[in-house]
C-alpha distance (Angstrom), angle and dihedral (degrees) to the residues before:
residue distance angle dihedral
X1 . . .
X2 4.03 . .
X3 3.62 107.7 .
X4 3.92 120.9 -162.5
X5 3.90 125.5 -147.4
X6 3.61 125.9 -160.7
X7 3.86 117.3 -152.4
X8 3.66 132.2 -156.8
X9 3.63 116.7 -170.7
X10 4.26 116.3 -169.1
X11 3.39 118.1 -151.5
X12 3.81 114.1 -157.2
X13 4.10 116.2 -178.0
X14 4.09 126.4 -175.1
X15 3.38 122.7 -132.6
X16 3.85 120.9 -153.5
X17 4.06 108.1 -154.5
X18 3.82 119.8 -167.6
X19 3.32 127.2 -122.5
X20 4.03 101.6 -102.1
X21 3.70 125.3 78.0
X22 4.05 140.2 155.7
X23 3.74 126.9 -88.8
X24 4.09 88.2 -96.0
X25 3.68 92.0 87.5
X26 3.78 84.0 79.7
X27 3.71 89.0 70.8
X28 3.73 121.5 95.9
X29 3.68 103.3 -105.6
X30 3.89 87.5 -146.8
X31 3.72 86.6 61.8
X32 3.84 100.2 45.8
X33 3.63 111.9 98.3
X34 3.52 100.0 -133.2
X35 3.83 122.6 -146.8
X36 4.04 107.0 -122.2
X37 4.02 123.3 -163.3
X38 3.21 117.8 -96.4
X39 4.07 118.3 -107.3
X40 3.78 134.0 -160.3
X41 3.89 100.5 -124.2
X42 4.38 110.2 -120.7
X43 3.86 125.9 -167.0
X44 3.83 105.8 -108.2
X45 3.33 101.5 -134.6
X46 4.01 99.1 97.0
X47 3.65 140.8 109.2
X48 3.90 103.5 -139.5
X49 3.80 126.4 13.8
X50 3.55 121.1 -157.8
X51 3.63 122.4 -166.5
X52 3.97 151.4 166.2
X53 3.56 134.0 170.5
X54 3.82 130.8 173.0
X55 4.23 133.6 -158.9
X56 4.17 124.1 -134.5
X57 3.71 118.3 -171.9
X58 3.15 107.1 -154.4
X59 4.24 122.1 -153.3
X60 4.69 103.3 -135.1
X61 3.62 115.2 -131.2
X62 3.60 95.9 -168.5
X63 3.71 129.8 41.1
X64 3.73 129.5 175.4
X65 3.85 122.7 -153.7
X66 3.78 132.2 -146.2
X67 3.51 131.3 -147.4
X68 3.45 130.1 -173.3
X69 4.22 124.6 -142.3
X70 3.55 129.3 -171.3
X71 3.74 126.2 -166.6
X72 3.98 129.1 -174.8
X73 3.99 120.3 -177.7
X74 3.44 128.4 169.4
X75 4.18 87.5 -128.0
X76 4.33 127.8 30.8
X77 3.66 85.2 -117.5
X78 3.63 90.8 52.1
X79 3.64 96.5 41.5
X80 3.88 87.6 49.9
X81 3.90 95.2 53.7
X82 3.62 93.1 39.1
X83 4.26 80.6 61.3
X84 3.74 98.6 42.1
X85 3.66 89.6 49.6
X86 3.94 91.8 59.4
X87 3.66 101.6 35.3
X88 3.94 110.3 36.7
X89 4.55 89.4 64.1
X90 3.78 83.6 42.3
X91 3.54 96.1 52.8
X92 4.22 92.9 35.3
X93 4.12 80.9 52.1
X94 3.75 94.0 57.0
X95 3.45 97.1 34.7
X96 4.43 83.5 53.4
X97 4.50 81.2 58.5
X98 3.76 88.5 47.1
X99 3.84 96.9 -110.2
X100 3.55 118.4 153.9
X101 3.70 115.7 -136.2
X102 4.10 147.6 166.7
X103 3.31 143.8 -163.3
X104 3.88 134.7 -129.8
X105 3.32 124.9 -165.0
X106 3.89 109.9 -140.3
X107 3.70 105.4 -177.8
X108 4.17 143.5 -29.5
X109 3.98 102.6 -155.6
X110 4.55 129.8 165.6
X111 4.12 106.4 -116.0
X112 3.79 112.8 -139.5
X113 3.43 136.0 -156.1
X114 4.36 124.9 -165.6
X115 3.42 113.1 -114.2
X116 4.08 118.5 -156.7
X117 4.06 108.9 -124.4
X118 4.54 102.6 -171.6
X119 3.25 119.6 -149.9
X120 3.61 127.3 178.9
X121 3.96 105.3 -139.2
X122 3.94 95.9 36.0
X123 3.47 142.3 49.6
X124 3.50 116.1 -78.7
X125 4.35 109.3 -89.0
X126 3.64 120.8 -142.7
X127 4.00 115.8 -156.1
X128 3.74 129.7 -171.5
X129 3.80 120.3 -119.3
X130 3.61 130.3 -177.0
X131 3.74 115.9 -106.4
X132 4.04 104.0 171.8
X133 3.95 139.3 -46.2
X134 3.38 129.5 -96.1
X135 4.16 124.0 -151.7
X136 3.71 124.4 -172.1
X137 3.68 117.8 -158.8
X138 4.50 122.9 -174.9
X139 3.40 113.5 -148.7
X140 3.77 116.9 -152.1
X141 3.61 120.8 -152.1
X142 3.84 127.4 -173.8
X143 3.74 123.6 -150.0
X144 3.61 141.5 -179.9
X145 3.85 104.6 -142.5
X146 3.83 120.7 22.2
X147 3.67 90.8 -131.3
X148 4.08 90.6 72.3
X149 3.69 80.4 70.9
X150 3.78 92.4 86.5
X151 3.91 89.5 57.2
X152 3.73 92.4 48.9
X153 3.55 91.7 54.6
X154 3.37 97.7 50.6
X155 3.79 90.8 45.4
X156 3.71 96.1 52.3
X157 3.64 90.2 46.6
X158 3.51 87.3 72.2
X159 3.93 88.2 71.1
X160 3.43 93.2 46.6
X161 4.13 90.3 -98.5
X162 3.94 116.4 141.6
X163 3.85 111.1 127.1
X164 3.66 96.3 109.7
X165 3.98 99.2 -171.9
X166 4.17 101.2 -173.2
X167 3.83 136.5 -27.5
X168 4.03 107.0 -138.3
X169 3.97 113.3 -154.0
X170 3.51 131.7 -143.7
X171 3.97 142.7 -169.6
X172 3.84 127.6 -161.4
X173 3.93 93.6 -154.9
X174 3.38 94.2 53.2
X175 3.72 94.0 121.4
X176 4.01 97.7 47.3
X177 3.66 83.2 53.4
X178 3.65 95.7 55.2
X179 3.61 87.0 49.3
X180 3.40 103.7 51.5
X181 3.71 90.3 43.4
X182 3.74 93.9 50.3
X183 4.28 94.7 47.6
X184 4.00 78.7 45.6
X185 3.89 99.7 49.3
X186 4.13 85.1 46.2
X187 3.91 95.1 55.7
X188 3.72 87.7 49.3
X189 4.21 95.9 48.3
X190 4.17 81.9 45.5
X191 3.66 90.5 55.2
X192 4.25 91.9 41.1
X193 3.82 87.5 52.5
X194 3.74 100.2 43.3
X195 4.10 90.0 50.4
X196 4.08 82.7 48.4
X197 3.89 93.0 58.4
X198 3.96 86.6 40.4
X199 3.36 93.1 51.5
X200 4.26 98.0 45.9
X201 3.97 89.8 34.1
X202 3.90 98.8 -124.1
X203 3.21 138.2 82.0
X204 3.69 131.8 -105.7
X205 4.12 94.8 -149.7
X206 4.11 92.0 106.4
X207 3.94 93.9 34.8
X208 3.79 115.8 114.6
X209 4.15 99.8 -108.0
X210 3.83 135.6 -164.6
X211 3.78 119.0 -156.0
X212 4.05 128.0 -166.7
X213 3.88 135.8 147.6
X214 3.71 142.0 157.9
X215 3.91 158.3 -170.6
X216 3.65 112.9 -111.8
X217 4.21 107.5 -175.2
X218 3.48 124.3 -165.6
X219 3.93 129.9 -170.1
X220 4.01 122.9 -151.0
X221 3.50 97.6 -114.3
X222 3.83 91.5 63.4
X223 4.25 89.6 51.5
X224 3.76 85.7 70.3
X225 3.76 123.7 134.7
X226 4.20 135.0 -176.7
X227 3.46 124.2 -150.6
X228 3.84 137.5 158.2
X229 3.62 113.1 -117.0
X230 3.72 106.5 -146.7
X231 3.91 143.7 87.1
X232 3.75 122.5 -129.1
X233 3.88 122.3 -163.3
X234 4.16 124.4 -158.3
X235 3.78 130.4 -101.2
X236 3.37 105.5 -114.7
X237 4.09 129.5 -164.3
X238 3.18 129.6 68.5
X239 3.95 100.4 -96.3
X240 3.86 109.0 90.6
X241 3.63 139.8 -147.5
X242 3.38 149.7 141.2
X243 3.92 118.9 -64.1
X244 3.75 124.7 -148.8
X245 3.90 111.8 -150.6
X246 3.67 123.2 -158.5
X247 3.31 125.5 -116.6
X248 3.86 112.0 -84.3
X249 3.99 120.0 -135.6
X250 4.24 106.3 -118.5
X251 3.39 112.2 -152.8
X252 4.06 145.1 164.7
X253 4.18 130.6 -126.0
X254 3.80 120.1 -176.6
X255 3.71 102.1 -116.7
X256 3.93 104.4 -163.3
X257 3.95 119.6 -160.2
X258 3.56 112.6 -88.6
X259 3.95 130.4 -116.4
X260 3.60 103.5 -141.1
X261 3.67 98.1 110.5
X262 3.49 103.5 37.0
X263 4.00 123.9 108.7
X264 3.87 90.8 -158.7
X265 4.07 129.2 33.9
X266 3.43 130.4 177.8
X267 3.38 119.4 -158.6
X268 3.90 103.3 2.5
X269 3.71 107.2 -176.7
X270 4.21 119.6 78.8
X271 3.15 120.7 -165.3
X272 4.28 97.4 152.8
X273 3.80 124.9 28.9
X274 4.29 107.0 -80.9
X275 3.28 145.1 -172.0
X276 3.34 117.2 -92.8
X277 3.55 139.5 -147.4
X278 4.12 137.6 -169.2
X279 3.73 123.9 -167.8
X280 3.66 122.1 -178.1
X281 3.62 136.9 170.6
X282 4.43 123.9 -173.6
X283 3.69 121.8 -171.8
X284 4.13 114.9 -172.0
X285 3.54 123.9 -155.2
X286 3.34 125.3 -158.4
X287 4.75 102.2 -169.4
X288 3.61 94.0 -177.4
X289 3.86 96.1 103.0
X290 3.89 82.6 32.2
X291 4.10 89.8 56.7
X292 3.81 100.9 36.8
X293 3.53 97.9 49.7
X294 3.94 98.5 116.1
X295 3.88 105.9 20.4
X296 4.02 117.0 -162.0
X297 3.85 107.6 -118.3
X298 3.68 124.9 -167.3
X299 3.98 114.2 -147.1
X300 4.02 123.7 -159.8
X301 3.64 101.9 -155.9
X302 3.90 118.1 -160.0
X303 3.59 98.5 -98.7
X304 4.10 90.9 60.0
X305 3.85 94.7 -99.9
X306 3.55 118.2 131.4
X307 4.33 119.8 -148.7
X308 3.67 120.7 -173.1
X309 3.95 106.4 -133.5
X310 4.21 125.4 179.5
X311 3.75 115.3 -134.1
X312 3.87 115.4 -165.2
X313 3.58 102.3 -126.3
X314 4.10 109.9 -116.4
């Protein structure tokens, strides 16, 4: 009778860390939001999963800045002028480095204030009365190197611009990448299920199989952390009181998803925030037809004697 085994090998690996690290290690790890690796979702009910997925970091080539303005006037007109007199030299500046930019207009809303009215036989009313507008404006600037930034925010602070809202990245050869990656991440899940049918001594050609896989892209300004850099020590003694803490610096780090469990990565080493993209492909396999395709039946005839026969299963 043909008797099937099912192996699971563990793989446990080391790691050696040196003796340096940032101020985040301060943090409560329970309260860091980690940053997991993206996965290609699979129905559960399977007998063997398969899998490989592989990590590019990508280097942008483009990047597009966005600042923020705010304007308050007592009148729209006002309001308006106020904006145009910030905005058009800022743009005419960057437009004099050869930046390209745009403008968005956001909103144009009335500001109110409340207004007491007394009476003598009521409660006291408060109504609403315009006291100005206020118009927001995002000015969009595209650059060629992120290091330019410093000069645009030096430039704009000249017109009273600094509220930089996001910086949005961008890579030209972000389809080769995802090619290579995926004709990569395929070799790899060939070589996983090969050493699977080596390793069980059959082959999974006949098996009932599942196949999915996906892109999963993430930008730099979503690989964002906050943390407070600082160490605090207890009061000790037994007489108490109240304790006064300093204020504690906030601050972000780009935290960029980590290779560990990838068979394929492109690109490993990070030394600015990247693009980053996740390719993964699954395969289930359910052997059960595979395994029971000629059963071992045992037949009494009348007589007593008793033959062994296969029968292919249907």
């Amino acid at each position: 009778m043909k008797k099937n085994f099912l192996i699971v090998i563990f793989a446990i690996t080391t790691f050696s860390f040196a003796q340096v690290s940032g101020n985040v290690n301060y943090q409560d790890k329970k309260l860091m939001k980690g940053l997991t690796n993206s996965s290609v979702d699979f129905p559960i009910n399977y007998e063997m999963l398969i899998g490989a997925k592989g990590l590019a970091n990508i280097k942008a080539d483009a990047f597009v800045a966005i600042f923020s303005i705010v304007q308050v006037g007592k009148t729209a007109e006002e309001a308006t002028q106020l904006m145009n007199q910030r905005i058009t030299p800022a743009i005419a500046a960057l437009k004099a480095k050869n930046f390209e930019t745009f403008t968005d207009m956001i909103s144009f809303v009335p500001m109110y204030e409340y207004e007491a009215e007394k009476k003598l036989f009521s409660k006291r009313t408060y109504n609403e009365l315009p006291i100005g507008f206020e118009l927001k404006q995002n000015l969009h600037i595209k650059i060629k190197e992120a290091s330019e930034l410093n000069e645009i925010v030096l430039l704009l602070s000249n017109n009273e611009i600094y509220d930089l809202v996001r910086m949005d990245y961008y890579a030209s050869n972000l389809e080769a990448v995802k090619k290579e990656l995926k004709e990569k991440v395929r070799a790899a899940f060939s070589e996983k299920v090969k050493l699977y049918e080596t390793t069980l001594a059959e082959s999974f050609a006949s098996a009932e199989k599942k196949l999915a896989d996906g892109f999963t892209i993430t930008a730099p300004a979503d690989q964002y952390l906050t943390y407070e850099a600082y160490s605090s020590s207890q009061l000790q003694g037994k007489r108490s009181g109240n304790v006064i803490q300093a204020n504690k610096s906030t601050t972000q780090y780009f935290s960029p998803i980590a290779d560990k469990d990838f068979d394929v990565v492109l690109h490993p080493v990070i030394i600015e925030p990247v693009i980053q993209v996740v390719y993964e492909i699954k395969m289930s396999i359910n052997r059960t037809n595979n395994t029971n395709k000629n059963k071992e039946y045992l037949l009494l005839s009348p007589s007593g004697d008793i033959k062994k026969i296969n029968l292919p299963t249907p």
